[in-house]
C-alpha positions in Angstrom: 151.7 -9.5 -0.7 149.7 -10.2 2.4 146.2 -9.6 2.9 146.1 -7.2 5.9 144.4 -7.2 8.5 141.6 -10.0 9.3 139.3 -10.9 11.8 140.9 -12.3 15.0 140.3 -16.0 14.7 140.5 -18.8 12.6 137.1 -18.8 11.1 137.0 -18.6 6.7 134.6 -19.2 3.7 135.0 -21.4 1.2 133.5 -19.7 -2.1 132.9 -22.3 -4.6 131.4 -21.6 -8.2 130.7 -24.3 -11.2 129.8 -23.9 -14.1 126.8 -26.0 -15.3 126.4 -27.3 -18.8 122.9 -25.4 -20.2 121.1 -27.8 -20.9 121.8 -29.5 -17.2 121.0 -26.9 -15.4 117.6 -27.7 -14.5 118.5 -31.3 -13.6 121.8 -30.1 -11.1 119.3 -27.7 -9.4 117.1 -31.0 -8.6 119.9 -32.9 -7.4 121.2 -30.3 -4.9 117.2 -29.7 -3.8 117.1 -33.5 -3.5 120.7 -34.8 -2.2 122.3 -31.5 -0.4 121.2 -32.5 3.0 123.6 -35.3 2.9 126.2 -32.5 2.2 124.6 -30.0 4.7 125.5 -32.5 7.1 129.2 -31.9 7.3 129.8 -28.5 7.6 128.0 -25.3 7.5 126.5 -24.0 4.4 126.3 -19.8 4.7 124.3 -19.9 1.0 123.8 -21.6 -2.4 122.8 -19.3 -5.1 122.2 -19.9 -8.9 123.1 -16.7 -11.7 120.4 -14.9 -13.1 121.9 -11.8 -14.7 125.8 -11.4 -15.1 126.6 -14.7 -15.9 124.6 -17.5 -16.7 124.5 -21.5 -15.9 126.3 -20.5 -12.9 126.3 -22.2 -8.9 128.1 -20.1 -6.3 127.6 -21.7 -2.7 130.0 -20.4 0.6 130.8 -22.6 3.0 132.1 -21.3 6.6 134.9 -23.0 8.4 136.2 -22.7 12.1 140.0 -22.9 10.3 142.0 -25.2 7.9 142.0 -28.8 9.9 138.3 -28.3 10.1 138.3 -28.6 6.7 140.2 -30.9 6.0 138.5 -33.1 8.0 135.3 -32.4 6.1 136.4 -33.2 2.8 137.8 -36.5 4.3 134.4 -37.5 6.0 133.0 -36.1 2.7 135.0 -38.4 0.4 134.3 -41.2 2.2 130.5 -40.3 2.9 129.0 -43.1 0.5 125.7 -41.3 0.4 126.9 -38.6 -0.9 129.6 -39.8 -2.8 127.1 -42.4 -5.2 123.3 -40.4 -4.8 125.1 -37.0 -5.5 128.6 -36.4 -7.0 128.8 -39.7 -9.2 125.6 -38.3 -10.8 126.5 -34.6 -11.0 130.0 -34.0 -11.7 128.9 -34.9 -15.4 126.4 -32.0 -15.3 129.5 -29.6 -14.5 131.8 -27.8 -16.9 134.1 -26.7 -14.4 134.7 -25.8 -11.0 136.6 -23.1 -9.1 137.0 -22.0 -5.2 138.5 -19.7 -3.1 138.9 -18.9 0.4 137.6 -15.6 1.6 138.0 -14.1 5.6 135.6 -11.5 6.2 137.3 -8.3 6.6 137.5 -7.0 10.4 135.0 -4.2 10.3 132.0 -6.9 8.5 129.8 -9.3 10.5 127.7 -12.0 8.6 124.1 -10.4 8.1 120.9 -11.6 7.2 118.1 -9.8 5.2 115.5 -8.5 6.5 113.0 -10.9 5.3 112.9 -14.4 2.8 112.7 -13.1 -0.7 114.1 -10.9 -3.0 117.5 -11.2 -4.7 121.2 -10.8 -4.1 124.0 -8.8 -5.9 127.5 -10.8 -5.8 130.1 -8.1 -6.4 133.8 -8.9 -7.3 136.3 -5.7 -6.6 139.6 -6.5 -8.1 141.9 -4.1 -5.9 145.5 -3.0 -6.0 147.6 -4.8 -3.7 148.1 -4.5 -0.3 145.0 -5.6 1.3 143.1 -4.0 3.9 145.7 -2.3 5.4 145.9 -0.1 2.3 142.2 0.2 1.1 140.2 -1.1 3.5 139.3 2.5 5.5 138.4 3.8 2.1 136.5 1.3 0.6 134.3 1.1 4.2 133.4 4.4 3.6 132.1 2.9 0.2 129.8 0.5 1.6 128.5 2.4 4.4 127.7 5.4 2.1 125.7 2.7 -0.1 124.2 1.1 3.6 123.1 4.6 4.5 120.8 5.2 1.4 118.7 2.4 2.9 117.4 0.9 0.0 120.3 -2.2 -0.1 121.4 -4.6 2.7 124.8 -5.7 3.5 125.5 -9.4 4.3 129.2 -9.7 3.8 132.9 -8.1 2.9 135.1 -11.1 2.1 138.3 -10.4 0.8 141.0 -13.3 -1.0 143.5 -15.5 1.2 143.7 -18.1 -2.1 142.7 -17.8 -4.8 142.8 -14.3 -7.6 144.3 -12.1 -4.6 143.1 -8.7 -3.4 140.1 -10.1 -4.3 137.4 -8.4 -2.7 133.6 -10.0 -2.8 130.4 -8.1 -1.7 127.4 -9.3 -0.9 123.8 -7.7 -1.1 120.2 -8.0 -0.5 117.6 -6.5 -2.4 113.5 -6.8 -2.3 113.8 -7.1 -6.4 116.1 -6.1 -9.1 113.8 -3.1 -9.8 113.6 -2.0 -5.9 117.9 -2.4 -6.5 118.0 -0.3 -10.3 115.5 1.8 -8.6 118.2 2.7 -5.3 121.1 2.8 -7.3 120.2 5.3 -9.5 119.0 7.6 -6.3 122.4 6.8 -4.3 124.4 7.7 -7.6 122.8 11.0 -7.0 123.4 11.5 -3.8 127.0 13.3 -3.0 128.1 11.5 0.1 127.8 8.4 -2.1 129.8 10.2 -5.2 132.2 11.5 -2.9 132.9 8.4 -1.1 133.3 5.9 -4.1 135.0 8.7 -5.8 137.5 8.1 -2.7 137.8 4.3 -2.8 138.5 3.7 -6.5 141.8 5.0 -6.6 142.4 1.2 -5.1 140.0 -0.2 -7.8 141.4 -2.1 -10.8 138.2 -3.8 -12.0 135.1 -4.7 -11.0 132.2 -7.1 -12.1 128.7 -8.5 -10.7 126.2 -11.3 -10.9 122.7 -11.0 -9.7 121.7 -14.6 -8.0 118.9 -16.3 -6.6 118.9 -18.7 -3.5 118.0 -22.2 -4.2 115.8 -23.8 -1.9 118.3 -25.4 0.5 119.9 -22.2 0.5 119.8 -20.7 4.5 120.0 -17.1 2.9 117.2 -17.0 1.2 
């Protein structure tokens, strides 16, 4: 089924996520403070985060895309970027278990934010939904979001929902000062009605849902 309705133009994120053998993790996060320039160089990196809490030995990075030539020429330049090719991949493709993508559009009524301040932590949130996109859920689960954005004590960056990948896909992603500061304003906005009543609302489109809390590395331009 399609997606629904998306921003009007080409532009996408590339979510990508590895998996990092445990006792390499260390070492990959050197690499990628050391060599990621030389990636950085191609295209536009939106963030590069590492798991903390809701999966572990865990990369997530987004990558945004004016549409799909403009990737494709990317990974050509990328593939035959010999820099990159022999200081970084050759030496840390051993380091990963596995590797998965997907690309994401944000959905039409979400903007690319920025927090507030550097520091602080974000909450990557995966909403499995029933199928039929944005068209079907997407006034409802706004509602959601803004009810959480109106407590004040979280900040949106981004709504990104699937175009491959799992589909009706939907990722969220937050800002918080600290996981306490976030425990702390989840347990108020769980008691506050308009927040009940509206995710009470949205889950009726909800099959599942999971999260991973995530730090920025240092190359990171959310931070």
């Amino acid at each position: 089924l399609a997606t629904g309705p998306r921003q009007n133009n080409g532009i996408f994120y590339e979510i990508r996520t590895y998996d990092i053998k445990p006792v390499k993790m260390k070492e990959f996060l050197e690499m990628v403070s050391k060599y990621f320039h030389l990636r950085t160089a191609h295209s536009e990196l939106v963030g590069f985060w590492y798991s903390e809490l809701g999966a572990m030995n865990k990369v997530l990075h987004i990558w945004k895309y004016d549409n799909f030539a403009h990737r494709t020429a990317v990974r050509h330049a990328l593939a035959n970027d010999k820099d990159w090719q022999g200081k970084f991949i050759s030496a840390a493709l051993p380091l990963v278990v596995k590797q998965h993508n997907e690309v994401a559009y944000l959905v039409p009524w979400c903007q690319l934010g920025k927090p507030s301040k550097e520091g602080g932590v974000y909450e990557w949130v995966t909403f499995q939904m029933k199928p039929g996109g944005p068209a079907l859920w997407g006034e409802a689960f706004r509602a959601a979001i803004n009810a959480h954005i109106n407590t004040g004590y979280t900040k949106l960056i981004g709504v990104f929902h699937t175009e491959y990948g799992l589909l009706n896909t939907v990722h969220v992603l937050w800002w918080n000062e600290s996981p306490d500061q976030r425990a702390a304003g989840r347990h108020s906005a769980h008691e506050d009605a308009r927040v009940v009543a509206a995710v009470r609302d949205s889950v009726r489109f909800l099959e599942s849902q999971r999260n991973m809390l995530l730090i920025p590395v240092q190359c990171s331009p959310l931070k």
